[in-house]
N, C-alpha and C positions, 0 to 999 in steps of 0.2 A: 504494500500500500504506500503511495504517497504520504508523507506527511512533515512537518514543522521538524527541526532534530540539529541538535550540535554539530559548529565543521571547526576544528581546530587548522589552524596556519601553522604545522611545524616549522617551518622556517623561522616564524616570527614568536614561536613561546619560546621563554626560557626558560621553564619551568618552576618560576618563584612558585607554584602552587596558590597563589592566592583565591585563584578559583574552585579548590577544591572542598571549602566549610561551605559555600554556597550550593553545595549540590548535594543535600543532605538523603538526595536516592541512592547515591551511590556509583553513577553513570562516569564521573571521571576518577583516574589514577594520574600520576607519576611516576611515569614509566621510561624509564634509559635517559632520565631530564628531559621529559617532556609529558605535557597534559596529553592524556590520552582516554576518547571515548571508549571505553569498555565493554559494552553493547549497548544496541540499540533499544530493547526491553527496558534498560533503566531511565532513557533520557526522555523523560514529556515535551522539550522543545520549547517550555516556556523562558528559557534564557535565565535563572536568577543568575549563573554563572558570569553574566558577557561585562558587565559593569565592572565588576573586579579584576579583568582584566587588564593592568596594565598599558600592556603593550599592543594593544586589541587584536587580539590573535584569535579570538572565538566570534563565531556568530551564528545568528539559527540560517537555513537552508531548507528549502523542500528539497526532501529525494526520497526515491523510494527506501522504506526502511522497515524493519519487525514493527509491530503494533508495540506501545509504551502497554506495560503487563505488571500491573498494581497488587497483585499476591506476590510473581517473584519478589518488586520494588520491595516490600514491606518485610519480606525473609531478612535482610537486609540492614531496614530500618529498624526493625523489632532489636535485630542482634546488637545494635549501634546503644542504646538505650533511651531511657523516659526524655532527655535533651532534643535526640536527632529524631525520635518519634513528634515531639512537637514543631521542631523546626518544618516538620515533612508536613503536618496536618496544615501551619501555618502559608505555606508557601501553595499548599493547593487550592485551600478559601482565598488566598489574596488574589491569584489571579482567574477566579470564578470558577474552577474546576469542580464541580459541588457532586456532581457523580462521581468522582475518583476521588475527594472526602467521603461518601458516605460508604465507598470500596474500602475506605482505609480505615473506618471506623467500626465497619462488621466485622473485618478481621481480626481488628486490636479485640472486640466483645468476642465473638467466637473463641480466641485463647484464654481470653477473661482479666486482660491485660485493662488496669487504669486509664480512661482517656483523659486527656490533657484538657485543663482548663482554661481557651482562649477568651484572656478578657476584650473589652471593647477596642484598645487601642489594636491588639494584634488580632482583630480577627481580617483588619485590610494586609495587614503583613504579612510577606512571605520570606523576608528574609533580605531582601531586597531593598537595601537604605530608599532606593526610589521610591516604594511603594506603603513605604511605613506611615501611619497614619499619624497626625501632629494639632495640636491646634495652635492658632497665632496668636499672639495679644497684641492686635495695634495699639498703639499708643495714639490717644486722643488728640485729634490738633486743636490749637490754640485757636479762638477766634483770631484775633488778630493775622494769624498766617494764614488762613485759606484763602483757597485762589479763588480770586472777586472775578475773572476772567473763562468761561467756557476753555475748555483745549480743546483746540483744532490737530484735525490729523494731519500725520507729515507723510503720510503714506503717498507715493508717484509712481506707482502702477499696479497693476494685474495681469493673472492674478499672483498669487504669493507661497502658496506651497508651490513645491517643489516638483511633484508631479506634475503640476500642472503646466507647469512655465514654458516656453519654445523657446530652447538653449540659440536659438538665431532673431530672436524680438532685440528691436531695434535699442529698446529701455538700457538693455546689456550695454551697449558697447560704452568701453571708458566708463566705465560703473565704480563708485565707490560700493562698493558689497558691503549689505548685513546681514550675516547667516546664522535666523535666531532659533532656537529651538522651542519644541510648540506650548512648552507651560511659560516662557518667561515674560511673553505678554500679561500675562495673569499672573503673577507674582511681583512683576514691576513696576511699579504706576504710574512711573513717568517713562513709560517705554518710547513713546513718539518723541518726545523734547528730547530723550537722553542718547536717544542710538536711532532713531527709523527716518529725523530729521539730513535731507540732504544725502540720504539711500537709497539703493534699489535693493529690496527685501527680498531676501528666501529664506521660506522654514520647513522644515522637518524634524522627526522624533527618530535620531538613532537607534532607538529600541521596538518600538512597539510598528513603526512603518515595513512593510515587505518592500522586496525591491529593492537592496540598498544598495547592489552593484549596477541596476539602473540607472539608479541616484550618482554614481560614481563618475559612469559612462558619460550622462548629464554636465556632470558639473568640469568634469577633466574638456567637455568639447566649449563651454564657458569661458574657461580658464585658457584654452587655446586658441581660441579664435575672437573672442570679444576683448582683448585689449583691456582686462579687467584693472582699474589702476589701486583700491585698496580690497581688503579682506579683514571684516570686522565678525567675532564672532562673540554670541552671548548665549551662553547653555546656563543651567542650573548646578549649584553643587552636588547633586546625587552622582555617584559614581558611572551610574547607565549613561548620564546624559553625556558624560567623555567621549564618547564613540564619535559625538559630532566632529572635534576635530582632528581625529585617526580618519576620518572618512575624507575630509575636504585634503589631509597632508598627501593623503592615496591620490586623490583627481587633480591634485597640481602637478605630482610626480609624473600622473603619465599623461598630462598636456606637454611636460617638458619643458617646467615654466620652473620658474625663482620667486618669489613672491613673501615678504613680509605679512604677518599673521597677526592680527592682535586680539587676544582672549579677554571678555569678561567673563567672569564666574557670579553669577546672583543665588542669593542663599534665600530659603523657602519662606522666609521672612518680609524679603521683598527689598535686601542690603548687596550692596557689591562688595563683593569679598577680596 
């Protein structure tokens, strides 16, 4: 069957193993110094792995592969203990898997194994700093400082993801580029004033979008042919959201371009870090 499933780069791991507490099924090893999928039966394809990554050497793929097989996984999980049982129950609720929670919860009852009790915060959580549930406390503004003024958009064209875009629209050429990723409009407030002012916008989600060697393909013929003059990027601090600029260093490489980068980082708060 077709389906979602880890591709490691050996070329580009080096085997720090950082990705291997995040795959509490069991699906990676390190093996001769390098991350290595293990079988297919263990990996569900949901990525908590790819963020921790480093060096972005992992990412999911369709290809044909065994069906992801929730009693082996759990042999497994069960042997690990009460810990990586909950990290496992936790990482299948947080990204909606609720049939293969309730697979993993008749098993743990059938052995007659304790289930874990997931409070409110971790039942979004799977493990995955990205997806770990939070609340904010804005800090009240002053009368005095709020803006007596509407804000206007700075947005100058469409449309703005990245699928969308035609890598030869005229907007491109000579572009100061902002390549944002898709929460930090929502987490920034002065996203227009601070960064989309006096750019031509592209966004995408390094994690949750398919396609990202599409995306690569895309932005390398950009990079090549449109005379791109800056490359401004603002992701969030979750570890997932990194992928954006191993993805944009990938499509400069193979335009065969030189080009200065400059990173923000915004923290879930809604601060640049």
């Amino acid at each position: 069957m077709k389906r979602q499933i880890i591709e490691i780069n050996e070329e580009k791991c080096n085997g720090c193993g950082q990705c291997i507490p995040n795959c509490p099924e069991g699906a990676l090893q390190i093996i001769d110094g390098k991350a290595r999928l293990i079988s297919d039966l263990f990996c569900d394809g949901l990525g908590a792995c790819i963020g921790e990554c480093p060096v972005g050497a992992i990412k999911t793929v369709e290809r044909e592969a065994e069906p992801y097989n929730e009693n082996i996984v759990m042999e497994n999980i069960i042997k690990a203990g009460p810990n990586t049982i909950k990290a496992h129950l936790k990482h299948l609720k947080g990204h909606g898997e609720m049939e293969l929670y309730e697979q993993a919860v008749n098993i743990l009852k059938d052995k007659d194994i304790d289930i874990p009790v997931l409070d409110e915060e971790e039942k979004l959580a799977c493990g995955c700093p990205g997806t770990t549930a939070r609340s904010i406390d804005q800090v009240k503004i002053e009368k005095d400082y709020e803006c007596q003024n509407p804000i206007i958009s700075q947005l100058r064209q469409w449309p703005v993801q990245l699928h969308l875009i035609n890598p030869n629209a005229q907007y491109l050429k000579n572009a100061d580029l902002l390549i944002a990723a898709d929460c930090v409009p929502f987490a920034f407030a002065n996203f227009h004033q601070r960064f989309v002012k006096g750019k031509i916008v592209i966004n995408f989600c390094p994690k949750l979008d398919s396609g990202i060697d599409s995306y690569i393909e895309k932005l390398a013929e950009i990079f090549k042919n449109q005379n791109v003059k800056t490359v401004t990027i603002v992701r969030m601090e979750v570890p997932c959201c990194g992928g954006i600029e191993h993805i944009i260093m990938i499509a400069i490489e193979k335009a065969g371009k030189a080009m200065m980068i400059k990173t923000n980082v915004i923290s879930v708060d809604g601060k640049i870090l």
